[in-house]
C-alpha positions in Angstrom: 87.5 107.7 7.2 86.3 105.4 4.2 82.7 104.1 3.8 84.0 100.4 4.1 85.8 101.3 7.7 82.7 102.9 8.9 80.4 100.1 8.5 80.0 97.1 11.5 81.5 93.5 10.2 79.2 90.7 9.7 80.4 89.1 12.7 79.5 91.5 15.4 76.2 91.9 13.2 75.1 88.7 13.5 76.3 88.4 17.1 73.8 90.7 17.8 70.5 89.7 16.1 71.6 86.2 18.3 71.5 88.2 21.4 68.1 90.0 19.8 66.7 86.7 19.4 67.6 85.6 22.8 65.9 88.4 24.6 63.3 88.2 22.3 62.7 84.5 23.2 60.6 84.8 26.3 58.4 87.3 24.3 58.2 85.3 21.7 56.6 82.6 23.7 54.4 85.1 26.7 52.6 86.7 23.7 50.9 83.7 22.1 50.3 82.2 25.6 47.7 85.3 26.0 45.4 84.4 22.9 45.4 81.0 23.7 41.5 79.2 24.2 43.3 76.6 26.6 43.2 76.4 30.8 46.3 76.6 31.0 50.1 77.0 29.2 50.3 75.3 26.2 52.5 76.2 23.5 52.0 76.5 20.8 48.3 77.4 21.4 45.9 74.9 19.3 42.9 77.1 19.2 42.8 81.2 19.7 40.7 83.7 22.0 40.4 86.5 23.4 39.1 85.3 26.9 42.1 85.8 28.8 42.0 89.6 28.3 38.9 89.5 29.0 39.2 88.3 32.2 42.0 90.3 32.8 40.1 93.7 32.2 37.0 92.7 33.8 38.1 90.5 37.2 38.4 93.1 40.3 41.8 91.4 41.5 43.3 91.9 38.5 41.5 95.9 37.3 42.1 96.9 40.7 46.0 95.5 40.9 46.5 97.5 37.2 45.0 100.7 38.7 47.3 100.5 41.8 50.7 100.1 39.9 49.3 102.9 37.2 48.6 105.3 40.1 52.0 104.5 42.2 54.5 104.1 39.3 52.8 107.8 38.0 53.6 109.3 41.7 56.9 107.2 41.7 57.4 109.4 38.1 57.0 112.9 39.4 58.3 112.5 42.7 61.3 110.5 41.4 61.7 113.3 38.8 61.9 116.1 40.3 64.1 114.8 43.2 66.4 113.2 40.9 66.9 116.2 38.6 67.2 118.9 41.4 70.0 116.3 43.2 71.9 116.0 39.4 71.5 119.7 39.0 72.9 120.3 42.8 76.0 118.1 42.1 76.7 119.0 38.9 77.0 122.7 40.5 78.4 122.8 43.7 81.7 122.1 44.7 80.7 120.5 47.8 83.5 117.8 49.9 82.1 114.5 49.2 80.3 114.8 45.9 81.2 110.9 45.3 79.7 109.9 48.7 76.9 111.6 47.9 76.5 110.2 44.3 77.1 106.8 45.6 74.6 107.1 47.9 72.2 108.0 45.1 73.1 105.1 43.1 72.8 102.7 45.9 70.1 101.0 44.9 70.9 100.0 41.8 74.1 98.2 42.8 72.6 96.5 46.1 70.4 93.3 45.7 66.9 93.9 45.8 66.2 91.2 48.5 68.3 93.3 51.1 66.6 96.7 50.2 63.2 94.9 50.8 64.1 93.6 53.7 65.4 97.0 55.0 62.6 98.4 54.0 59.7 96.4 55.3 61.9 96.5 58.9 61.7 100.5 59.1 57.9 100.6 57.5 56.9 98.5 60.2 58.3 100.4 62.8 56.9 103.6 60.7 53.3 101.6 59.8 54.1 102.6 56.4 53.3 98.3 55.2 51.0 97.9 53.3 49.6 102.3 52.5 50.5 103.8 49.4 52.5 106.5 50.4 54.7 103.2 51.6 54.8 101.9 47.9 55.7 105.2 46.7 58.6 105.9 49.0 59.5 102.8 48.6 59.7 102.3 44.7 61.7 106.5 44.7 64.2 105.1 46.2 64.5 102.1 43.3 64.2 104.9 40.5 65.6 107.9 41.8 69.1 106.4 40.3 67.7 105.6 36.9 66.7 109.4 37.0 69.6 110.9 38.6 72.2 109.1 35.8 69.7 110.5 32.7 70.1 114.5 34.1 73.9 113.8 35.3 74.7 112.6 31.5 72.7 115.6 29.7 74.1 118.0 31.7 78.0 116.8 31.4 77.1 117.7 27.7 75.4 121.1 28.3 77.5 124.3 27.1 77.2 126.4 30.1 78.0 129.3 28.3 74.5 129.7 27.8 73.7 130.1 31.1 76.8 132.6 31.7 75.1 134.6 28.8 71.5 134.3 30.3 72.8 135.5 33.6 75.2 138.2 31.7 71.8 140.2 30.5 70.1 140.0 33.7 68.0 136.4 34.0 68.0 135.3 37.1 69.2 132.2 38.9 65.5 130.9 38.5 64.2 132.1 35.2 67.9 131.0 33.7 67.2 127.4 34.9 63.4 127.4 34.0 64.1 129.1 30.5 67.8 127.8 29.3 68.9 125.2 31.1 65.1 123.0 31.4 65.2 122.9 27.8 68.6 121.7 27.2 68.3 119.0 29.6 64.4 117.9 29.1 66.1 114.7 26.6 68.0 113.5 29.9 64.6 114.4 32.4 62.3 112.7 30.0 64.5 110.0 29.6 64.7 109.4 33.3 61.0 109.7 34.2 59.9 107.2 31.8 62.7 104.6 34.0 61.5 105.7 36.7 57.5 104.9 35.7 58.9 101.3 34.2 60.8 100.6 37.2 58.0 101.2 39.5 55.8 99.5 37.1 58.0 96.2 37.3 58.9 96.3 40.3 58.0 92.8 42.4 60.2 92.1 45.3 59.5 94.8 47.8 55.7 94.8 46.6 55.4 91.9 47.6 56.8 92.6 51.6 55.0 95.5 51.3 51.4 94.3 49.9 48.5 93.3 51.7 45.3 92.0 50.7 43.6 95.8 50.1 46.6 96.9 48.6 48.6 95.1 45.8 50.1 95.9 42.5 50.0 94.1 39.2 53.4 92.3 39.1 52.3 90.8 42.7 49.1 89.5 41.5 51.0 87.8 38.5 53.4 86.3 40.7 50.4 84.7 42.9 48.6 84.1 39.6 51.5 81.8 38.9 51.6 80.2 42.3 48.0 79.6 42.5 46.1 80.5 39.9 48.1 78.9 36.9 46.2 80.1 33.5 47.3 82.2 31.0 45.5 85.1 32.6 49.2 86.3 33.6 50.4 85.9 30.2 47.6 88.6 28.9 49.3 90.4 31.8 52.9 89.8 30.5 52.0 91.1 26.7 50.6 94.1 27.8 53.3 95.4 30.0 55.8 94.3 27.7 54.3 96.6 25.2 53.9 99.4 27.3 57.5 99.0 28.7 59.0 99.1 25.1 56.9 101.8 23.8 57.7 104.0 26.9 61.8 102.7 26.7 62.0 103.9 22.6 59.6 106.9 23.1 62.8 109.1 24.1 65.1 108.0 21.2 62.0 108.4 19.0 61.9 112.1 20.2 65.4 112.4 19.7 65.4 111.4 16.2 62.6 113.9 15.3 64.1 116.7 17.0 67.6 115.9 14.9 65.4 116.0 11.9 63.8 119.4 12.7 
């Protein structure tokens, strides 16, 4: 294959730094809403500070709303992880009658509309008392990230030679110590990779919190969306910039990983 055939065309080049731009836009705009010095959104911002940070890091609504989604969306990550692997690792397996059933069912929630799941969920954790405690939030927010999780270790291990665990088991490793010693390696790209979905989804994640909040108990994209009904200054937009660096640092981390283990 030549050099000229490998490279992209200027058309679907430029096509893309539009679509860049265009889901760049919004960030674009959130980011210079938080160093504004005004009461409320005005853009673009006619003076500068750092008082809406401020406020965010020192107000107890908002410190105690960004301490509950860390502490959930960091259970959400383990518990979502190691569910999520062990049920790729299962499937990809066994040879069990109903595999797709089962893989649907797993994937579930990222194909039905997050309205109905809340409202299916706050109907059986009222029955259960689970509204409003967070071990409700954390079932709650598995279920929305166990897919994201699941479809990471189903893809890295549909590329895994598993010669290597025939060998492994062909000089006397265990079913155990072959898994923990070959196979975790192999796949730890794919397990990474889905944990830090998993953390982001939890971390984003507004329409069940908000059936499932009460006033003791509620996360940070719930107190931005009643910032916004009530509130109305650019309090939520210091709120905004911050998660949307955190989101994209944690959503290139993996390729980033990826691209130094190629080197080495």
């Amino acid at each position: 294959m030549s050099e000229k055939t490998q490279k992209s065309p200027w058309g679907l080049k430029i096509w893309c730094a539009l679509v860049a731009v265009w889901l760049g836009a919004p960030g674009f705009i959130i980011i210079p809403l938080g160093f504004t010095d005004a009461q409320s959104f005005r853009f673009p911002p006619e003076g500068w500070s750092l008082r809406w940070y401020r406020r965010f890091f020192t107000e107890p609504a908002w410190v105690d709303a960004l301490a509950n989604s860390i502490q959930v969306a960091l259970i959400v990550m383990v518990v979502a992880t190691v569910i999520g692997s062990a049920a790729a690792y299962s499937l990809s397996r066994s040879r069990l009658r109903g595999q797709g059933i089962i893989s649907a069912a797993i994937l579930a929630p990222m194909i039905v509309p997050g309205i109905v799941t809340a409202v299916a969920v706050l109907g059986v954790f009222l029955r259960w008392r689970l509204n409003g405690t967070l071990f409700g939030f954390v079932v709650a927010h598995t279920v929305l990230a166990l897919p994201f999780v699941f479809v990471a270790v189903t893809a890295s291990l549909r590329t895994f030679n598993r010669d290597l665990e025939r060998a492994a088991t062909s000089l006397g490793s265990g079913p155990w110590s072959t898994f923990r010693l070959v196979t975790l390696p192999m796949i730890l790209p794919g397990v990474l990779s889905g944990a830090v979905f998993a953390f982001v989804t939890s971390l984003d994640e507004v329409v069940i919190a908000l059936y499932l909040q009460t006033p003791d108990l509620r996360t940070l994209p719930v107190q931005m969306f009643n910032s916004v009904t009530i509130d109305v200054d650019p309090t939520i937009a210091a709120g905004s910039t911050l998660i949307l660096l955190v989101t994209t640092m944690l959503v290139l981390l993996p390729q980033v990983l990826r691209r130094s283990d190629k080197r080495g």
